[in-house]
C-alpha positions in Angstrom: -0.7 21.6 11.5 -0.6 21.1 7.8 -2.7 18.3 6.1 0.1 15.3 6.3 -2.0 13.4 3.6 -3.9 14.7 0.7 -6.6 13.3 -1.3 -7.5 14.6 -4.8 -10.4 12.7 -7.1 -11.2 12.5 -10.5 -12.7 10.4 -12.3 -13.1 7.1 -10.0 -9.5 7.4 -9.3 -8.1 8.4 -6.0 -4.6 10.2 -5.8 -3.3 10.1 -2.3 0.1 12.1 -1.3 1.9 12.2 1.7 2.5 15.6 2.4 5.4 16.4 4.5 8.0 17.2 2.1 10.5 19.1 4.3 11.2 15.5 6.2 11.1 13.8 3.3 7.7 12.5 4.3 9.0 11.0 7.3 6.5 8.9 9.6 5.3 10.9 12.6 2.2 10.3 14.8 0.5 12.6 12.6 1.5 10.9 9.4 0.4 7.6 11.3 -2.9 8.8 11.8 -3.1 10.9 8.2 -2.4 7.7 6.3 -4.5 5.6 8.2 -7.7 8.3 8.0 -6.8 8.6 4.4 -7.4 4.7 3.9 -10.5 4.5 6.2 -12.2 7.2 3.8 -11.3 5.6 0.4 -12.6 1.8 1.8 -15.8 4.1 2.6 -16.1 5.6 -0.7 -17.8 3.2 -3.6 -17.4 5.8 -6.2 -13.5 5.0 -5.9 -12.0 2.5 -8.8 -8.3 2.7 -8.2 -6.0 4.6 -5.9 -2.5 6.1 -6.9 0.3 6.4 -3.5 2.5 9.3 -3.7 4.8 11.0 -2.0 5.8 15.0 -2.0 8.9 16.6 -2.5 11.9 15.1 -2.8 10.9 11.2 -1.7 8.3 8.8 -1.5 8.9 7.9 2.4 12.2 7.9 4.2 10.7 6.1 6.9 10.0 6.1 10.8 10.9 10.2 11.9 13.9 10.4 13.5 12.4 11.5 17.1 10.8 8.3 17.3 14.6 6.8 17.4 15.1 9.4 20.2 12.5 8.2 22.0 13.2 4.7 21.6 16.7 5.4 22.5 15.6 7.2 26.1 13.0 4.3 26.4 10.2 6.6 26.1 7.3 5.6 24.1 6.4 7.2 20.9 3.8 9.6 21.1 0.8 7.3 20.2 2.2 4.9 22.7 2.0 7.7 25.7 -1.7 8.4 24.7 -3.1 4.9 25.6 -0.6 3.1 27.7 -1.3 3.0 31.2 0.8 2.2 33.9 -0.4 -1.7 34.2 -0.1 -2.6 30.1 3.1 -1.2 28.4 4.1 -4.8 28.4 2.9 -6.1 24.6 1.6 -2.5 23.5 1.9 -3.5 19.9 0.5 -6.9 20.0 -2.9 -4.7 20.6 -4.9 -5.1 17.7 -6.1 -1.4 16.7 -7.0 -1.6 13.1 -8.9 -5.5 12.7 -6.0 -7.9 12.2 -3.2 -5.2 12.9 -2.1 -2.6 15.1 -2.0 1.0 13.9 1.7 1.0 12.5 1.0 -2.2 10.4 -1.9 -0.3 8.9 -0.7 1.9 7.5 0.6 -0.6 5.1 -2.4 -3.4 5.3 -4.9 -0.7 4.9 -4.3 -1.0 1.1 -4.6 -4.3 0.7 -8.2 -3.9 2.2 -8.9 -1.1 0.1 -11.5 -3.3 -2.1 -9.8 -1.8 -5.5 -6.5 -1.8 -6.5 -4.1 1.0 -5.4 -0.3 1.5 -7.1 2.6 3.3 -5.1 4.5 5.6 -7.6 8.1 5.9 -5.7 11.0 8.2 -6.1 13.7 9.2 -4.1 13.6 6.9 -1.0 11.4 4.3 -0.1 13.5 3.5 3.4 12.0 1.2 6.4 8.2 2.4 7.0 8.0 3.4 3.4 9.3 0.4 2.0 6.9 -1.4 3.8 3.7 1.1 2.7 4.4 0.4 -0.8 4.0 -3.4 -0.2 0.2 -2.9 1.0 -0.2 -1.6 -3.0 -1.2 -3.8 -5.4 1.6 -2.5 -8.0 4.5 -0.1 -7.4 5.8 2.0 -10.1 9.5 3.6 -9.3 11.6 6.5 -10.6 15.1 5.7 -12.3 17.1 6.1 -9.1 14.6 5.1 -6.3 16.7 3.8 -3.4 14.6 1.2 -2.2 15.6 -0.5 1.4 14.4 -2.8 4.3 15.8 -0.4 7.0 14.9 -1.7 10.4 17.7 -3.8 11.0 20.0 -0.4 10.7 17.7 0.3 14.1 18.0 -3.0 16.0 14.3 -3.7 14.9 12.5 -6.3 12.9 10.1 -5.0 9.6 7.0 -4.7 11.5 5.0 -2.0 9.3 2.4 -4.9 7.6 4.7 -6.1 4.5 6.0 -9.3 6.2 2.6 -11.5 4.6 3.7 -10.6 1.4 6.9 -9.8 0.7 8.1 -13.8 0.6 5.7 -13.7 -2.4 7.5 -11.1 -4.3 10.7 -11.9 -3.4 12.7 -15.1 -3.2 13.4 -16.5 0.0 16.9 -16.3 0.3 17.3 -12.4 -1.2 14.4 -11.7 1.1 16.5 -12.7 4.3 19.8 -11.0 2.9 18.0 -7.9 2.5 16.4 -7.8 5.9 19.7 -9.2 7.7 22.0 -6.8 6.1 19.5 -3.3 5.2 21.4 -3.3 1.8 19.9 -0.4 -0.2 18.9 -0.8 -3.8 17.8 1.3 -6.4 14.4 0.8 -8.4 16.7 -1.4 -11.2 17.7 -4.3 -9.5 14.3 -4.3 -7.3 12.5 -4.3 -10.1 14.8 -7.4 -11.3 14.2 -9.1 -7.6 10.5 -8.6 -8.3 9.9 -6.0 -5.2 9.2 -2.8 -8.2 6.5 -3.8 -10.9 7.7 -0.9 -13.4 10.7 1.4 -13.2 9.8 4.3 -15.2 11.0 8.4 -15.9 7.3 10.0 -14.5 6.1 6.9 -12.0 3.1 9.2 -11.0 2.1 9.6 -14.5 2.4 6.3 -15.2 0.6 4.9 -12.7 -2.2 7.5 -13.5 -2.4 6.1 -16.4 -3.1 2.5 -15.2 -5.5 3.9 -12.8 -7.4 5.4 -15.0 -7.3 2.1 -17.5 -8.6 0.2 -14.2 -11.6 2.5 -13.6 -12.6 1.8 -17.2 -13.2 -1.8 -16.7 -16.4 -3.7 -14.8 -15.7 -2.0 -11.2 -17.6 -5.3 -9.5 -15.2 -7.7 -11.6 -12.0 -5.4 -10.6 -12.8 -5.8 -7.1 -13.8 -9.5 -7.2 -10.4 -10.0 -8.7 -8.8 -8.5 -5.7 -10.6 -10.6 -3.1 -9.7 -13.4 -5.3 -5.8 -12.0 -5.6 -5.3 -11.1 -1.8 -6.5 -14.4 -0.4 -4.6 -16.6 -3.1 -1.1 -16.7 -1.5 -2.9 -17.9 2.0 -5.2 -20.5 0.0 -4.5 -24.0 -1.7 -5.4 -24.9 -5.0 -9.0 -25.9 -3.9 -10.4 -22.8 -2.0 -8.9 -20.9 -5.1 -10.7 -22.1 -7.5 -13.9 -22.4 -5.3 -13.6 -19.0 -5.1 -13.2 -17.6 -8.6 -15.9 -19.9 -8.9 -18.2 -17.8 -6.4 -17.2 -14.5 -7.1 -17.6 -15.3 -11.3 -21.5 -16.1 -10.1 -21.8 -13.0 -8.8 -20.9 -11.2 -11.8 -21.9 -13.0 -15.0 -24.7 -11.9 -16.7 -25.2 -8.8 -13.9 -25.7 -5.0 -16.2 -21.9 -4.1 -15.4 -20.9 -7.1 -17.1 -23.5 -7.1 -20.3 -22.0 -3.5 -20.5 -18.6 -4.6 -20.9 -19.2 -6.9 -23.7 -21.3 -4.5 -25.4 -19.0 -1.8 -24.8 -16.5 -3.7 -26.6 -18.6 -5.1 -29.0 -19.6 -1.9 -30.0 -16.1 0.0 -30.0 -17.3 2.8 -27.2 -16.5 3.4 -23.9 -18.4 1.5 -21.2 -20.7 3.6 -18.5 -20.9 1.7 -15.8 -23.4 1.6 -13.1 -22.3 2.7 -9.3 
């Protein structure tokens, strides 16, 4: 079987493609598995800075493959599903937590908001269902003109249950969030970007977002991934514990080499060289 997921570095940036084109990256067990593998590696990899989400061919992701709606159809479980179910628990197979706080289909989205630094989806073609819901585990998604962009699972009988559902109400208002989940209206990377569910719409969104990697691995690496601790916990915090903790994670930093090096860096009009 061909490598569903690859992983090129360079640089303190990670670039990670799904890589099965022909089905328009479509989400089979192995992609499952790829994308989650691919995650567990980065969070275990300190030289990392930033992480860039792609797709191959002709899409980002068009979502769950279309045998798993066969099997659902037949009432036979997907082929994760048959490899740990036992006769006695079917009943409540995905409120198993598998991955921490999620089970493995939800990871493959919340998996990126662990990653400790930040990581941008670059979409084009289709971001449908499943890979709607990836992109929302990135801190920033970048879209082709064009991108058709959809909460799909409705279309299925099925509620969004892919790991987006924390923070989706955060980038989109209340009201257009439920329309869009009721109805599985498609829309292209314009008017999500409008809605606030696309941070940049832009010709080369792989380029692009590149680009901003690259101008993330460049800055105080401890500071970058203080700010997302402080950033992922903020919309599940009141005002208090958020300012405790800028408070905390600023003690950590201040005066430490990685942030003397910045100011000098700057100071001195060079580029920084940071430690580890």
């Amino acid at each position: 079987m061909e490598n569903r997921v690859l992983i090129d570095i360079q640089d303190h940036v990670a670039h990670v493609r799904l890589n099965r084109p022909d089905k328009m990256n479509a989400l089979d067990d192995a992609m499952f598995e790829a994308i989650v593998d691919a995650g567990e590696q980065l969070k275990a990899n300190p030289d990392i800075r930033a992480v860039v989400l792609s797709g191959e061919g002709r899409a980002f992701c068009a979502g769950l493959d279309m045998g798993n709606f066969a099997n659902m159809a037949s009432g036979k479980p997907d082929d994760a599903t048959a490899k740990s179910e036992t006769a006695n628990d079917a009943v409540g197979r995905l409120e198993r937590r598998t991955h921490g706080l999620a089970n493995r289909a939800q990871y493959t989205s919340w998996v990126w908001r662990e990653l400790p630094v930040p990581v941008i989806a670059a979409l084009h073609g289709v971001a449908f269902g499943g890979g709607c819901q990836i992109s929302i585990g990135a801190d920033m998604r970048y879209a082709a003109p064009g991108t058709k962009i959809c909460i799909m699972e409705m279309r299925w009988g099925l509620v969004p249950d892919m790991g987006a559902t924390p923070y989706l109400p955060h980038l989109l208002r209340d009201d257009v969030l439920r329309e869009l989940t009721y109805t599985n209206r498609i829309i292209e990377a314009d008017e999500a970007q409008a809605l606030g569910l696309v941070t940049q719409v832009v010709i080369n969104p792989i380029e692009a977002a590149l680009q901003t990697a690259a101008e993330i691995a460049a800055r105080n690496p401890e500071a970058v991934r203080a700010a997302k601790r402080i950033l992922n916990n903020a919309p599940f915090q009141n005002p208090q514990e958020i300012l405790l903790a800028e408070s905390r994670e600023q003690d950590q930093i201040i005066g430490k080499p990685n942030q003397v090096e910045a100011v000098m860096a700057n100071m001195e009009k060079r580029a920084p060289r940071f430690q580890g």
